[in-house]
N, C-alpha and C positions, 0 to 999 in steps of 0.2 A: 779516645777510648775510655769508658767508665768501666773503673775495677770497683769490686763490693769484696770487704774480707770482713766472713761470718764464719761464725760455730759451724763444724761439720754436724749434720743430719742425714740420718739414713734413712729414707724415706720407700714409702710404698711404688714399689716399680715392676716392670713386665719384664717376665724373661728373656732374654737372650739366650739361644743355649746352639753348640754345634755339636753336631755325628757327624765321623769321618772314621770308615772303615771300608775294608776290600769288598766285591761284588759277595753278596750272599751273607754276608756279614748284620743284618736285622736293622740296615737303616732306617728303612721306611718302617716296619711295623713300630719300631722302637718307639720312634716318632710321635705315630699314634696314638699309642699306650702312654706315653708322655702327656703331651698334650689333651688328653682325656682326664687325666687326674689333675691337670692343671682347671679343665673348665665345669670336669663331667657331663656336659650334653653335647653327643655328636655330631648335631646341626647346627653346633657354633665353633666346628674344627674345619679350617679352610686345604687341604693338601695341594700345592702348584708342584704340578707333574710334568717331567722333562725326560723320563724314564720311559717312553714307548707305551702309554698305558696302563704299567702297572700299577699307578695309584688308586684306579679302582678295582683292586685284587684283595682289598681284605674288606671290604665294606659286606656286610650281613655276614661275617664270618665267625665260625666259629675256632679258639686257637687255646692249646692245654700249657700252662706256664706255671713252676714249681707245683705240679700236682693239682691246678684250679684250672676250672674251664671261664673263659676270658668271653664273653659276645660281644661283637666287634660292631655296633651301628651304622648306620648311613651318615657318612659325614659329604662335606660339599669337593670335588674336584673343579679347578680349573688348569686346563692341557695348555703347556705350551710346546711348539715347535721351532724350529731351524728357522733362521739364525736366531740364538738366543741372546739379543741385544739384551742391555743391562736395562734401558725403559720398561722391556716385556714385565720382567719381575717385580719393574716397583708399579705396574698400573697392577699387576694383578694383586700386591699388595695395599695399594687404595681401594680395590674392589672390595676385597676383605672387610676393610676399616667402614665403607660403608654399606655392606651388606649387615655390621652387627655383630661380624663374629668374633672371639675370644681368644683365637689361637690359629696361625697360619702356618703352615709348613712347607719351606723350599724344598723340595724334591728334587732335583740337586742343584746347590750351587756352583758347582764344577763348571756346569755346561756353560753360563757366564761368561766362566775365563776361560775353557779348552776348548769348549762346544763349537759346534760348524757356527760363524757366525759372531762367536763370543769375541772379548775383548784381543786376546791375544791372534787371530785373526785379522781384527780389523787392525791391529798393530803392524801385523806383516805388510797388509795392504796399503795403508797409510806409507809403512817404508818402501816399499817397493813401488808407488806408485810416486815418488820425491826426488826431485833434478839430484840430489845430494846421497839418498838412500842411509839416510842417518837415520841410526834406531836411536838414539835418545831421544831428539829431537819431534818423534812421531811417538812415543812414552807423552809426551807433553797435552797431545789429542787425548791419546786415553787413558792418562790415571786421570784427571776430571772426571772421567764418566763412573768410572769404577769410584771414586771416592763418594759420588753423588746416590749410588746404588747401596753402597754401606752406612750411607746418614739414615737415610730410608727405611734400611733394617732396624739401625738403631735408636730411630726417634718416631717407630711407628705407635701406635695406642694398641695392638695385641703383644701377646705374647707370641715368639718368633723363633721358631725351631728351623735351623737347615743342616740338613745333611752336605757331604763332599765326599767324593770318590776317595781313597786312599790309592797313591801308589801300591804295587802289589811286587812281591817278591816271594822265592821259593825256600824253604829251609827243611833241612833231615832233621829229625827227631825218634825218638822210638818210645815204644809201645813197651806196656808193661810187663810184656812176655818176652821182651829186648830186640823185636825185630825192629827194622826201619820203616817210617814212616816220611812221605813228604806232606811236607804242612804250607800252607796257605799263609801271608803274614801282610799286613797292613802297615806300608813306611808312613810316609809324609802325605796329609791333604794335599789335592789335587786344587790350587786356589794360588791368588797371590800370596808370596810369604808374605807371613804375619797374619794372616786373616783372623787363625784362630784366637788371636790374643784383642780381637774385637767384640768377643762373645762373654755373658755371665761367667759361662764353664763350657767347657769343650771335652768333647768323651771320646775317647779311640774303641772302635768297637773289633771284637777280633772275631774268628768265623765259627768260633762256639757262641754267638750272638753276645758275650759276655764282654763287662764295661770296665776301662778304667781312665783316670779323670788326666788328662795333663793340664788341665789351667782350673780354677775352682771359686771365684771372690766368695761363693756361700763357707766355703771350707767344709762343706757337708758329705763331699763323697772325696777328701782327699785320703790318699794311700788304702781305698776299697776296689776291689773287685766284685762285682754284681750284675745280674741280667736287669738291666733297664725295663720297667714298669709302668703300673698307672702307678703304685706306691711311689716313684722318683716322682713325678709333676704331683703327688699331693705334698711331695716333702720339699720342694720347693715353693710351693703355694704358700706355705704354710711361714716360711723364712720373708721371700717375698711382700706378704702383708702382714708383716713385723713390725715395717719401719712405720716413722708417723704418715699422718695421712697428708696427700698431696691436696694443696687448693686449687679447688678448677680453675680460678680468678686468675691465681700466680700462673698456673700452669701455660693457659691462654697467654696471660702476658709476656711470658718466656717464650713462647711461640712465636707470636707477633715480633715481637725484637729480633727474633733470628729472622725469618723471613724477610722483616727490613732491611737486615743488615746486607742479608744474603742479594738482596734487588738492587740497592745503593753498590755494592763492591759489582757487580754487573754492570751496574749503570756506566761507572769508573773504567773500566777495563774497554767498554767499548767504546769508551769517548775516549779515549788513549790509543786506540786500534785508529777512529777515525781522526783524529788527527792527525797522526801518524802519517796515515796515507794521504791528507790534504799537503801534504808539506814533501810528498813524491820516495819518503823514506822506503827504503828495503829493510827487508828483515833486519838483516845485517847490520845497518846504519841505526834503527832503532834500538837493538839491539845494546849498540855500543854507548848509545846517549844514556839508554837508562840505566845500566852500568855508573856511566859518570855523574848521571844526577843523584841517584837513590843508592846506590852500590848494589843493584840486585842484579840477577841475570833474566828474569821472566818476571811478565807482570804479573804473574798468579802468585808471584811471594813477597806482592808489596804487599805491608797495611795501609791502612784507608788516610793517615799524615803523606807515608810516602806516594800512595797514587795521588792525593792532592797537588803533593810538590810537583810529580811530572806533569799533571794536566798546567799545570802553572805554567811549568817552563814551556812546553811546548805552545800556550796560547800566546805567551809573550817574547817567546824566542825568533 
């Protein structure tokens, strides 16, 4: 493993950003009006819709926010349906990358993980369909996939808005004349925990369409309350290409080396699988050897010394 220790640089980089609030809550317009002031032209904004349609509900729109009339363009939709495998959203995120365009928006990422079809789905099925019916053990199938879904997000070339469903909950409040009111409230993303703390900044939206930030690396909307705009994606733009400038050379290069790395540590894992099974091992038995060679428990938490040592011992044992 080659380690490099340099100077931190902040460099020019593409948004990450999440919306996570209750139904009716301004996800998807928000979105828009984001990613509009991150590119300004509509036909380089991609929306992936998993929302029955409505991603094309504001396109030639016209919409009135703090007192300004807003025209809302023709941006591009691409629909996905049931089952929302976690492949669907990163091909339709390579469509993006090579259509040209600037700025993609998941329309929701929820569906992923809760959706007919999504990970937590095929997690049941995987346990339920196991001689054993062990759920960890079927976790093992699908966070790989779900991990492979989130590099994608976050090492695509646009900028990359998704929305998530928020839990929903009911609360009394009252009104300024003292009557009672129930009110609508948005708990936790609908997502694997921790999702949110995979994004730039993450905004809990409440069902006055109004924003506030619980995670922030820009520090630019922390301890604000605000209606999300195209002012947010210009004021992010604007931080964004602060940093110095990225070299394509490097860039590519840094590409390349993950992709290697990423094909070699495959390569490893299956010639460690197929050994395995030339030598008649079960689960079980493999299991336990690699324990004893490497101290791990799955091969997906050796590094690339420790899979060497097991292909070793297994060619020579």
């Amino acid at each position: 493993m080659i380690l490099e220790r340099r100077r931190a640089e902040r460099k020019k980089a593409k948004l990450r950003l999440g919306l996570s609030g209750p139904a009716g809550s301004g996800k998807t317009l928000s979105s828009l009006l984001i990613a509009y002031g991150l590119c300004k032209d509509w036909s380089k904004i991609t929306l992936v819709d998993t929302e029955n349609g409505s991603g094309d509900l504001y396109a030639n729109h016209t919409i009135e926010q703090d007192g300004k009339k807003i025209n809302i363009g023709v941006y591009n939709v691409i629909t996905l349906d049931a089952p929302y495998d976690p492949d669907k959203y990163i091909r339709a995120i390579e469509m993006c990358e090579e259509a040209g365009d600037v700025a993609v928006i998941l329309d929701s990422i929820t569906h992923c993980w809760a959706g007919k079809g999504g990970l937590r789905e095929q997690h049941g099925k995987i346990t339920d369909s196991s001689n054993s019916g062990n759920s960890w053990a079927a976790w093992r199938k699908v966070t790989p996939r779900h991990n492979t879904f989130v590099e994608k997000m976050l090492t695509c070339r646009l900028h990359l808005i998704a929305t998530l469903r928020a839990k929903m909950d009911y609360v009394q409040d009252k009104n300024p004349d003292g009557s009672t009111i129930i009110k609508k409230i948005g708990l936790n993303p609908i997502q694997r925990d921790g999702m949110e703390y995979e994004f730039t900044a993450f905004f809990d939206l409440g069902q006055n369409h109004y924003a506030s930030c619980s995670k922030d690396r820009s520090s630019l909307f922390d301890e604000k309350i605000w209606l999300p705009g195209i002012e947010t994606g210009e004021i992010f733009l604007e931080w964004l290409n602060s940093g110095a400038e990225v070299d394509p050379k490097e860039e590519e290069a840094r590409e390349r080396m993950k992709y290697l790395a990423a094909t070699a540590e495959a390569d490893k894992l299956k010639k460690i699988k197929s050994l395995a099974k030339d030598k008649g091992w079960d689960a079980k038995t493999a299991k336990e050897k690699l324990l004893e060679v490497t101290g791990k428990n799955t091969t997906s938490a050796l590094n690339n010394e420790e899979a060497d040592k097991f292909i070793e011992y297994l060619a020579n044992s």
